[in-house]
C-alpha positions as CSV (number, residue, x, y, z in Angstrom):
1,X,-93.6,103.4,63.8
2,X,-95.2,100.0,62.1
3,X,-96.0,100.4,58.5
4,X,-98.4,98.1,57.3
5,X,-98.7,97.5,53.7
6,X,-101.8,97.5,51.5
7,X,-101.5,95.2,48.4
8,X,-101.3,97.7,45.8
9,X,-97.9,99.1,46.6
10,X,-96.6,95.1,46.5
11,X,-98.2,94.3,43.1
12,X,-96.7,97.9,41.5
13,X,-93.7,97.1,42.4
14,X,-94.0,93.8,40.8
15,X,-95.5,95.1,37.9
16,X,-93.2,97.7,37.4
17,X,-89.4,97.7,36.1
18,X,-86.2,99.8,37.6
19,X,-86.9,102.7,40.1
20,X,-90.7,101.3,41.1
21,X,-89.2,98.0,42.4
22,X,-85.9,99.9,43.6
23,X,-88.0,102.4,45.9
24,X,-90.0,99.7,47.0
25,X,-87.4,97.6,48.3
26,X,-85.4,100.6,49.8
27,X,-88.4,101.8,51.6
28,X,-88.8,98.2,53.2
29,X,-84.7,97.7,53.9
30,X,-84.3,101.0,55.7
31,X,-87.3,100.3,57.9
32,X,-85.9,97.3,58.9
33,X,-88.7,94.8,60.0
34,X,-90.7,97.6,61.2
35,X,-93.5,96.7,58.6
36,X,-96.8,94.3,59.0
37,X,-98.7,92.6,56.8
38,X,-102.3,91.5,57.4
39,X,-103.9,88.2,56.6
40,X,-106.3,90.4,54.0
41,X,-102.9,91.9,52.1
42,X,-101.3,88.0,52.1
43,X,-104.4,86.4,50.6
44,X,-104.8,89.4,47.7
45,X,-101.0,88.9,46.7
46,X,-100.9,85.3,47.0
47,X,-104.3,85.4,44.7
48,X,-103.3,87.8,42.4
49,X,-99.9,86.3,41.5
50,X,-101.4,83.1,40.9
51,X,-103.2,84.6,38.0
52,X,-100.0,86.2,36.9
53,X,-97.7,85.5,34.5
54,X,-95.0,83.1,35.6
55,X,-92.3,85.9,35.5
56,X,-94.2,87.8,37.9
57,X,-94.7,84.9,40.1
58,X,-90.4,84.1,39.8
59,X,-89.8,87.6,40.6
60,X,-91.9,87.8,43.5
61,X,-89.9,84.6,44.4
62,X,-86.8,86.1,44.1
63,X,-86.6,89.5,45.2
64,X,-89.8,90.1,47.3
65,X,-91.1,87.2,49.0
66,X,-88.1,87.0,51.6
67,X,-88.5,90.4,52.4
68,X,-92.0,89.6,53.9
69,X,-91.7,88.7,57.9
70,X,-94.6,90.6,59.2
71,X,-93.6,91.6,62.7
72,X,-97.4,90.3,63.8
73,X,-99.4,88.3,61.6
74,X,-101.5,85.4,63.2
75,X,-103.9,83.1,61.4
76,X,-106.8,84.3,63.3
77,X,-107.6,88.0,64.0
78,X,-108.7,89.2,67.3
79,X,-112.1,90.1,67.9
80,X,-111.2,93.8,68.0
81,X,-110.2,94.1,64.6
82,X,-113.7,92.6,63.5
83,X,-115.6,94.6,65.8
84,X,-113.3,97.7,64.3
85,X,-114.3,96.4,60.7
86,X,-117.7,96.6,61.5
87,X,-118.0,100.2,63.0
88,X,-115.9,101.4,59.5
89,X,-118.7,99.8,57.3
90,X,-121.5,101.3,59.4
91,X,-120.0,105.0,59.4
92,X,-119.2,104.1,55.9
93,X,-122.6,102.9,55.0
94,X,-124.3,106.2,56.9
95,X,-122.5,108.4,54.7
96,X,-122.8,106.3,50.9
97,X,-119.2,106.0,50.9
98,X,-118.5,102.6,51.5
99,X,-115.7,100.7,50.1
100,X,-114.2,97.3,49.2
101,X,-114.5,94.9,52.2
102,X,-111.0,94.0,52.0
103,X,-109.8,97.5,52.6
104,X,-111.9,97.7,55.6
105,X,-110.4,94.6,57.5
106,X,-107.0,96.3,56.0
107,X,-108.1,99.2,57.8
108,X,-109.5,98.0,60.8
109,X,-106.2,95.8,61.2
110,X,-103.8,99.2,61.4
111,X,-106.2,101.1,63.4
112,X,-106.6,98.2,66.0
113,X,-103.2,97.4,65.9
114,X,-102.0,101.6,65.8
115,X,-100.0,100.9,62.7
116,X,-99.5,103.8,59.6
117,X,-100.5,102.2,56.1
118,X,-98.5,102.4,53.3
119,X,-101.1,102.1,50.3
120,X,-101.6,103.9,46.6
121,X,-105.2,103.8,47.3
122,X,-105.4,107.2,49.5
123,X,-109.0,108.1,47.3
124,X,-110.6,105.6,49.7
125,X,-108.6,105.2,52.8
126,X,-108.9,109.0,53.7
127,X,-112.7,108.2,54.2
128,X,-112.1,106.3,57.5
129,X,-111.6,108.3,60.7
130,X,-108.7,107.5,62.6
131,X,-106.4,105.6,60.0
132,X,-102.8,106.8,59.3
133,X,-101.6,106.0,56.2
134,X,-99.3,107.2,53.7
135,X,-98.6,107.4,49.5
136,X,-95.7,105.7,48.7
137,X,-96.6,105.8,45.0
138,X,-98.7,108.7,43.8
């Protein structure tokens, strides 16, 4: 199984001292590389640590940001996961739920791609039919 992770779980673990950032990285090691990151996921870390205090931004550095070699990220996402994207916001829309864009080309990029995401976030993500995901963090 691919675990794809959502932002939130990478941030708490930055933001947090001790057993956060321990379970985090022990969750990733004993997975090997069996984890993906989408393009979404990269640009909200690499945005939000920019605005961070430098410490973050060296601790990222240091611990985390070598533990990040998606087994498939590409620059450019296939059509499906677009076309995936847009079928969540309409069933989304139809039903006043929607949600943050960003979380439905997160969600659309493990559905497409069959992986199980690892998020803190499961308030929205259990709106979207066929999505696996998982609380790391609760």
């Amino acid at each position: 199984m691919i675990y794809a992770l959502d932002s939130n779980t990478i941030s708490y673990a930055l933001r947090h001292e001790g057993n956060a950032r321990k379970n985090f990285t022990r969750e990733i090691m004993e997975r090997g590389n069996e984890y993906a990151i989408s393009f979404m996921v990269m640009h909200e870390v690499k945005r939000w640590l920019l605005y961070k205090p430098t410490k973050i931004l060296i601790k990222y550095n240091e611990e985390f940001d070598g533990l990040f070699q998606p087994v498939k990220h590409t620059a450019e996402m296939p059509c499906s996961v677009w076309e995936k994207a847009t079928e969540i916001y309409n069933s989304l829309q139809s039903k006043g739920q929607l949600i943050k864009d960003a979380d439905i080309l997160i969600a659309s990029y493990c559905i497409v791609n069959g992986y199980t995401l690892v998020t803190r976030n499961a308030k929205d993500f259990e709106r979207i039919e066929d999505l696996k995901f998982v609380n790391w963090y609760s």
